[in-house]
Structures are given as C-alpha cells and as structure tokens.
C-alpha positions in Angstrom: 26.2 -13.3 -83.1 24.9 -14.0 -79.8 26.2 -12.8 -76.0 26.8 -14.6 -74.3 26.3 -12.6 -70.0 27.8 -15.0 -67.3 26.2 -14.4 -64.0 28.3 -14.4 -60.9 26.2 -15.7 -58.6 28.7 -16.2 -55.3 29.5 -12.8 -55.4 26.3 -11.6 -55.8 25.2 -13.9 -53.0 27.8 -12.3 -51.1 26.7 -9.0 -51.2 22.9 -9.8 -50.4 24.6 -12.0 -47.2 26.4 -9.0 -46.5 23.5 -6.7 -46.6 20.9 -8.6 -44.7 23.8 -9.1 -42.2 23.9 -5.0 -41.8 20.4 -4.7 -41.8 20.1 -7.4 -39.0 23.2 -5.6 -37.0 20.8 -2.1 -37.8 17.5 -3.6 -36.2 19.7 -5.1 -32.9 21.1 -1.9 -32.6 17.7 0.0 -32.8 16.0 -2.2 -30.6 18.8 -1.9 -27.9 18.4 2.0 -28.2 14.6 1.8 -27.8 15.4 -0.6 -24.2 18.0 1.5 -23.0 15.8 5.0 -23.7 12.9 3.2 -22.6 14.7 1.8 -19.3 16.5 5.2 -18.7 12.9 7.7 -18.9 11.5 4.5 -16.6 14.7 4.8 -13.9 14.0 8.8 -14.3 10.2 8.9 -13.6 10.8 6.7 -10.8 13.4 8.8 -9.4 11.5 11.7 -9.7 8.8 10.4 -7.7 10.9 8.5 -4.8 11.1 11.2 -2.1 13.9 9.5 -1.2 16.3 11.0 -3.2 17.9 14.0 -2.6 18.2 15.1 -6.1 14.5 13.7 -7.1 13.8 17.4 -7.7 15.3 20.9 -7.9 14.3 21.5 -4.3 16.1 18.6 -3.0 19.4 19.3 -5.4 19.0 22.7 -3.9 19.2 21.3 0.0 22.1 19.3 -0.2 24.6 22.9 -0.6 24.5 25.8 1.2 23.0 29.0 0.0 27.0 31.0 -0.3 27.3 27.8 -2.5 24.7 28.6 -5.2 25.6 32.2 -4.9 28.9 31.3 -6.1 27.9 28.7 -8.7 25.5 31.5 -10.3 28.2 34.3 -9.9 30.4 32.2 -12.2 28.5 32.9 -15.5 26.5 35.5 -14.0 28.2 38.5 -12.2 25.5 39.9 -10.3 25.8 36.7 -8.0 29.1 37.3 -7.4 29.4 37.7 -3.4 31.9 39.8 -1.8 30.5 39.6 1.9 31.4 35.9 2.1 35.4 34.0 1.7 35.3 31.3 -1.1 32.4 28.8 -0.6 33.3 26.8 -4.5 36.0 24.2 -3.3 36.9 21.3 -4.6 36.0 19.1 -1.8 32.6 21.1 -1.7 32.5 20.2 -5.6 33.5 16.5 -5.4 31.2 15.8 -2.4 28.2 17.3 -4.9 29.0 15.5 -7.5 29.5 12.1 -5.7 26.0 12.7 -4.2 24.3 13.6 -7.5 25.5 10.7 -8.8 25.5 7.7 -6.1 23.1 9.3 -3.2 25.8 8.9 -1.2 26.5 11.5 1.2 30.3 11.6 1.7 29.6 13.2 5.6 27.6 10.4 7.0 28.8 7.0 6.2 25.1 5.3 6.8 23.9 6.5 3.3 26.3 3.7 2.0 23.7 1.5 3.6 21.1 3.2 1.9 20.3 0.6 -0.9 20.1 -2.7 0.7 18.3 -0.7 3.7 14.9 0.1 2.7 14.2 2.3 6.2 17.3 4.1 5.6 15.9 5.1 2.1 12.8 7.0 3.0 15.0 9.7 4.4 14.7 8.7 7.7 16.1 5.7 10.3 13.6 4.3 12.9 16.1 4.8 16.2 14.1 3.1 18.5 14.1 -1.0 18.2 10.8 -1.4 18.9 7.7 -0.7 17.3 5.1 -1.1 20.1 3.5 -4.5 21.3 3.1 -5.7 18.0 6.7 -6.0 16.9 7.7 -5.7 13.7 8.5 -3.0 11.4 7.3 0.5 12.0 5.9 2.3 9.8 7.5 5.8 8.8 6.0 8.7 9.6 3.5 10.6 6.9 4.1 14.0 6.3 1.8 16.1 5.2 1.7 17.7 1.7 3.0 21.4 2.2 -0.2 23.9 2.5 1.7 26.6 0.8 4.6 26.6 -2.3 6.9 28.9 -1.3 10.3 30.3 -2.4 12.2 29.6 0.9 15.4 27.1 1.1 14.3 23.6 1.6 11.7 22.3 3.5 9.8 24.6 6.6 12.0 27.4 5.5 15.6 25.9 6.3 18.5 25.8 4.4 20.5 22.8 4.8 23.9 24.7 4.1 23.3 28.2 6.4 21.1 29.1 9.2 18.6 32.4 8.3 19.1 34.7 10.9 16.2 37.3 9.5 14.1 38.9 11.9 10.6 37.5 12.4 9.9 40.1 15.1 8.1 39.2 18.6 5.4 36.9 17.8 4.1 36.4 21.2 1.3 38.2 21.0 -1.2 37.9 18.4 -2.9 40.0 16.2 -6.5 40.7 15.7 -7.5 37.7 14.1 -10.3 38.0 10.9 -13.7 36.1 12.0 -13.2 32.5 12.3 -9.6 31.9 11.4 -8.2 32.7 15.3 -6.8 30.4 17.5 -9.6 31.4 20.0 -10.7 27.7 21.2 -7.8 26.4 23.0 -5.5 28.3 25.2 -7.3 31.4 25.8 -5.6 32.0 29.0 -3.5 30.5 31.8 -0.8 28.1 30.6 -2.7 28.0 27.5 -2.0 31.9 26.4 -0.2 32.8 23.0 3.0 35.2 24.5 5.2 32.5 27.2 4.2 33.9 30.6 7.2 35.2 32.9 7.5 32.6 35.5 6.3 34.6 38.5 5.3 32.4 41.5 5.5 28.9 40.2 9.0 27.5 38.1 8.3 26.5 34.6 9.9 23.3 33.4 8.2 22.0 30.5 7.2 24.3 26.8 5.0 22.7 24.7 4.1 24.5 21.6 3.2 23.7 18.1 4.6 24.5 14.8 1.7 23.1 12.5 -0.6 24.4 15.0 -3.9 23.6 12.5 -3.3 20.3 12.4 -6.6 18.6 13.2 -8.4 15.4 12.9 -11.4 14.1 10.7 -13.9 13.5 13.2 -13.4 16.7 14.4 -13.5 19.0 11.1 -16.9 19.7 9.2 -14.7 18.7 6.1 -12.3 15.3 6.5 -9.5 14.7 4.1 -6.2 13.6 4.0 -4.8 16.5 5.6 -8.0 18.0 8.0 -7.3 21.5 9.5 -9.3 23.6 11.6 -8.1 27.0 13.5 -10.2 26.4 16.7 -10.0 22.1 17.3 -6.8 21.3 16.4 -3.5 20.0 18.1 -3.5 22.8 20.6 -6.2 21.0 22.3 -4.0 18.2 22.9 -1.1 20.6 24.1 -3.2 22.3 26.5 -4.4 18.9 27.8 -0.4 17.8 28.5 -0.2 21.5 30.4 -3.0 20.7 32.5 -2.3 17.3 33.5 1.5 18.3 33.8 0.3 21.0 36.1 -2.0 18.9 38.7 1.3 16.8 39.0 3.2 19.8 40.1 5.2 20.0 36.9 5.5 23.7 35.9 3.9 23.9 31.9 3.7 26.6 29.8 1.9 26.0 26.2 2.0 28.3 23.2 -0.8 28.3 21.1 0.2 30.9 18.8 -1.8 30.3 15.7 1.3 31.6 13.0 -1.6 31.4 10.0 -2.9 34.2 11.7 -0.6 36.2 13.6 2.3 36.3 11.1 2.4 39.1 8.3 2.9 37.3 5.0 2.8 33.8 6.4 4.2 31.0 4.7 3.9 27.2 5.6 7.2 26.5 4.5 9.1 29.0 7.4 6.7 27.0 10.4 9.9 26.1 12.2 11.3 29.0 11.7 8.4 31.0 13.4 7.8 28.7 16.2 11.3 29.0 16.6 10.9 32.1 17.9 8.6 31.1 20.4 11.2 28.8 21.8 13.2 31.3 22.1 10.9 33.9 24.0 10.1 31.1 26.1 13.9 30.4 27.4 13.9 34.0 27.7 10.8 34.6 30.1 11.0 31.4 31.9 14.7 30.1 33.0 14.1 27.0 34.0 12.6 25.7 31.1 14.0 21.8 30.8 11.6 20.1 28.5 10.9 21.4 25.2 7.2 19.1 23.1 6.3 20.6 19.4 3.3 18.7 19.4 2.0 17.3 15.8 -0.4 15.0 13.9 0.7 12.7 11.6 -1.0 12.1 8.2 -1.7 7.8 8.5 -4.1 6.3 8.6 -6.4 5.1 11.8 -4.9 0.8 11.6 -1.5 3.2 12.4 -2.4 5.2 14.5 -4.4 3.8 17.2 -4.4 1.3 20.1 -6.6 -0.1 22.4 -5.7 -0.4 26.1 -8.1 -1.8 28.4 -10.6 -1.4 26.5 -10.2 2.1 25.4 -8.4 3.9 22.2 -5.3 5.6 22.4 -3.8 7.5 19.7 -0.4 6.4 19.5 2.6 8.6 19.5 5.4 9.0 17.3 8.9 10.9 18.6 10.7 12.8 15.4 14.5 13.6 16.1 16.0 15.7 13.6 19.5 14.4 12.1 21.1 17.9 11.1 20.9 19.1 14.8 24.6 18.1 15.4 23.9 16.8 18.7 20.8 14.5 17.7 21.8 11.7 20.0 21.2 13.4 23.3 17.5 14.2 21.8 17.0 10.7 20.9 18.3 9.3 24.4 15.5 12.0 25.9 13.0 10.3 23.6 14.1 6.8 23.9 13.4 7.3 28.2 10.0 8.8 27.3 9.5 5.7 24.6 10.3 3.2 26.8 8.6 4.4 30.0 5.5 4.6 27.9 5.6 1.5 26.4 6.2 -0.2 29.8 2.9 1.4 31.2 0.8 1.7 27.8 2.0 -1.4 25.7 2.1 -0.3 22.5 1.3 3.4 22.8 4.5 4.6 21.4 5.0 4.1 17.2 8.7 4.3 18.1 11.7 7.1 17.1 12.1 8.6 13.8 15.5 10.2 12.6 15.1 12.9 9.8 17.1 14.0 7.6 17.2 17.2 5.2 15.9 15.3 2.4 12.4 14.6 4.0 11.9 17.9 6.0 13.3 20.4 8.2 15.9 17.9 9.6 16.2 19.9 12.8 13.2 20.7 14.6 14.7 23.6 16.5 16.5 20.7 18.6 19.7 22.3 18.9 17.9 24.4 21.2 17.8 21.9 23.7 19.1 18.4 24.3 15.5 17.8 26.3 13.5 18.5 23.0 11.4 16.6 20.8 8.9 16.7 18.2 5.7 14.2 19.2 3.5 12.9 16.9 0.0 12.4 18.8 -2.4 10.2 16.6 -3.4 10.3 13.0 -6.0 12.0 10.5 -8.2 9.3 11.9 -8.0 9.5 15.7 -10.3 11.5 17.9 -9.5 14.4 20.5 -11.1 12.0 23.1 -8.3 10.0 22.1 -5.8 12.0 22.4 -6.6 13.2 25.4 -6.1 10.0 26.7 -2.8 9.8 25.2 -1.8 13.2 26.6 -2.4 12.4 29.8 -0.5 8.8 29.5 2.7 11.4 28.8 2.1 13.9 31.3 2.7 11.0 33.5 5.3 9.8 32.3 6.7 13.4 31.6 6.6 14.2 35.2 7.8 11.2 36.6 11.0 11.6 34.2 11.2 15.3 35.9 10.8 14.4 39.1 13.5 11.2 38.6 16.0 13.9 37.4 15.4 16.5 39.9 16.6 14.0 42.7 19.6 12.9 40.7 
C-alpha cells in the first residue's frame, strides 16, 4: 500500500516569508546600531578635540564648579572629602546648572552661551568685543594660545579655579634669586624702570605697571631654535615692556616695568600658576607706588606672521591684540579702557590693532588679574613670527597713545 504525504506548501511558504522578513528586520536593525555607534564615537572624538567645550575634557568639567563643590561631590561616597570648614556647597540649583551645562553647553549664568551654536566666534570660548578688526575689515581672527609648558595639578588653566579664588601664599617675589647660568632674566631690565622688585615712587609719580606673566615669550627670529612656541630667558617680551617704559617715560608718563623672570625666581614653578605669580607683582606694585593707574601684562601671541603683522608707511608693525577676561565681574570697564586704546590706535596706525578678545574660563585664566583694576589689560604685541625691531615700533605707537589717554584724563 502506498502513502500517500501531502505537502502544505502555503504554510510552509509562510514560514520561509516570515523568516526572511525577521532576518531582513535583524540586518536593519544591525546596521542602524553600527550608524548610531559609529555617529556617537564620531560626535565624541570631535568633542573631545573642540576646545570649545567646557566639558571636552576632565579639566574643563572640572572648571565649570568650584573646588567646595567637588569636595562635597567626593565626600558623598568618600568620607575623607567630607568638609566641615565650609556650609553646604551641593545644592540643587548648583546641581541642575551642572547638569544643564554638561548636557547643552549652556551656561545657565550668562545668557550669550544660548547663542553659542549659530555663533561660531562665541564658540571658541571667546567673543571679539571690538567691531573692528583693523583696516582690513572683516573677521578677526581669535587669539592663539600657547600649548601649556608644564602639566600641572592646579585648578583650571594658569592656576585658577573658576569656582574659588586661592588665597595661598606665594611669598614676596620682588626680588629674584640667584639665577643658574643662562636661564636669568639678565638682558632686559637690569635696572631703572626695568628692575625685577616695583621701585617705591620716590621723586617722580608712577602711573603706568607693565609687567609680564609669560615673561619667556619670545619670537623666531630672535631664538637660536624657532618653533611654534619660541622662548628664550634673555630676548623675550620684556624687551618690548621695557621699550613701552622708556618711551612712556620721555613723554613724562611715570612707568614702572617688572621683569621678574617667575621660571627662575619661583621655588617649584609651575606654568599653570603664571597669573597667579605675577599677580603678586601687581599687588607689590599698588603697594610701593600709589598712583599706579594703568596696569599692561604684556604677551606674544602664538599666529602666524599673515596675522600678525602690518605695514605702515613702509615699515612692519606687529600688531596688537587686547585680551579682557570675562570672569572679572566688572569686565566692561576693562574693555571700555581697551576699546579707547583700540580706537586711538587704529586712528593713527590703521590697522595696528587685531581688535578685543573676551575670555572665558573655558579657554584660559578668564581673569587676567583685572579685577585689580578697571585700567588693566592684557596686550598681545605680535606673533611667533614678528621681530623685536618690530615690536619696538609697535611699543612706541602705544606709549603714545598710552600717554596721550593719561594726559586726556588727568585734565578731566
């Protein structure tokens, strides 16, 4: 007897529908997975490398709270953190603001981060102040820092902590020590206006300090070894400052320059606490000399010479960049004090000036020992590129203008 086997073949054709129908719904899914991991470790690596944003690393999460903050966070899971010397710092608006600004980049406390992604300027961490950017219009170019010369374990950048203000001692730093064979500031400002320790003002008032907080900033031409970040301890930035003295000086504009060489003079130096040293030296200064009105922490920036540099009848200046720093809380009285040297400089010298930069914590110090003064500014004098011929020239195009904004004021 034969059997007879019936095949049903629309179920079975079913089931194959029904599996090639999973295992096309399997291979969508994968391959969305694979985009959206792919997408997310791109959106990470470029995060991580925009200095932009202020949670691109560890250092910059660590900037946006204050010190009392972290404690706190620590002391929760760890009690050897726990703080007694200090009230609650772990509230919730301290906790929403974090986590708003870890998420979005938005800073709850300064309503221009909203602008932040449609505003490219306002992204780099910085805002250019000034509308201008010299005679050739157009966009200005942010300032270049440096890279830092030293890793360090201090709070943010140039030793300050965006949430409290380090009141350690640094000790009198006025007077140098003995400084090993050829690392000494022993070039510029050997004497005169030009010494290390702020003269008392004994004869002669005192209305300008110019000093310098990265005080081995040099240029290429000028160093045995160019690079992108050229130092030297003898021919550096002091040269300039001592230049601005002198010229301030024959126009009977009471200077005194610092040119405290911190690399050398500080026990245990460390790049990253530069403000917080030539901070100090502000400070003796105020002290010895009362009068003191005008307050220059004389810099180079890091760009290149097409940046840096214009010519003016025939010669090369090195232009000049004015940093205000955004955490002082009363920036806009510095940037008005820029904005009248900017403008009077730009007048005589078309194109001299690069314009004003506002900085913010996530970029650098983000106060530039500015709340020390309304009158005080950080310059930027030239590039890696520029010559000391060249800014010379340029100082002496600001001691002019300097003194004719001090003399202005002193008839007012």
């Amino acid at each position: 007897m034969k059997r007879i086997m019936a095949v049903n073949l629309g179920k079975s054709s079913l089931r194959i529908r029904e599996f090639l129908a999973a295992g096309r719904t399997f291979v969508l899914l994968s391959l969305c997975s694979m985009i959206i991991f792919v997408l997310a470790g791109a959106a990470s690596i470029v995060r991580h490398q925009d200095p932009s944003s202020p949670a691109s690393s560890m250092k910059g999460l660590t900037s946006m709270v204050s010190s009392a903050f972290l404690a706190d966070m620590l002391g929760m899971e760890m009690p050897a953190f726990q703080s007694s010397g200090h009230g609650e710092s772990v509230s919730t608006r301290q906790v929403s603001s974090f986590v708003l600004r870890m998420l979005t980049d938005v800073n709850p406390g300064s309503p221009r981060s909203l602008l932040a992604a449609g505003m490219p300027v306002m992204q780099s961490g910085g805002e250019n102040l000034a509308g201008k950017a010299g005679a050739a219009g157009g966009q200005t170019p942010a300032p270049e820092d440096e890279p830092e010369a030293a890793a360090g374990d201090d709070s943010g950048e140039d030793g300050h902590d965006a949430g409290i203000e380090d009141d350690s001692p640094v000790g009198p730093i006025g007077v140098p020590q003995e400084d090993p064979a050829g690392s000494g500031q022993s070039g510029p400002g050997s004497g005169g206006t030009g010494s290390g320790a702020p003269p008392a003002a004994d004869g002669g008032s005192k209305a300008v300090f110019i000093y310098h907080s990265h005080i081995r900033e040099s240029y290429n031409p000028e160093v045995s070894k160019p690079g992108t970040n050229p130092e030297s301890s003898k021919v550096n930035v002091a040269n300039v400052g001592e230049r601005l003295a002198e010229q301030l000086e024959k126009r009977g504009v009471g200077a005194v320059h610092s040119s405290t060489d911190y690399p050398s003079v500080i026990p245990g130096f460390k790049y990253t606490m530069s403000y917080k040293y030539s901070k100090k030296s502000v400070q003796e200064a105020m002290s010895a000399n009362k009068g003191l009105k005008f307050f220059f922490d004389i810099h180079r920036d890091s760009a290149k010479r097409k940046t840096t540099t214009v010519n003016i009848g025939g010669k090369d200046y090195a232009k000049v960049f004015f940093i205000i720093g955004r955490k002082n809380p009363n920036w806009e009285e510095n940037e008005k004090f820029a904005e009248r040297i900017h403008n009077l400089l730009n007048e005589r010298y078309p194109g001299l000036s690069r314009g004003i930069w506002g900085k913010t914590v996530t970029t650098g110090n983000g106060e530039y020992n500015q709340s020390l003064a309304s009158d005080s500014v950080l310059v930027e004098v030239g590039g890696i590129d520029n010559s000391l011929e060249e800014g010379y020239r340029t100082a002496d195009a600001l001691a002019e203008v300097i003194a004719d904004l001090y003399f202005e004021g002193e008839k007012a």
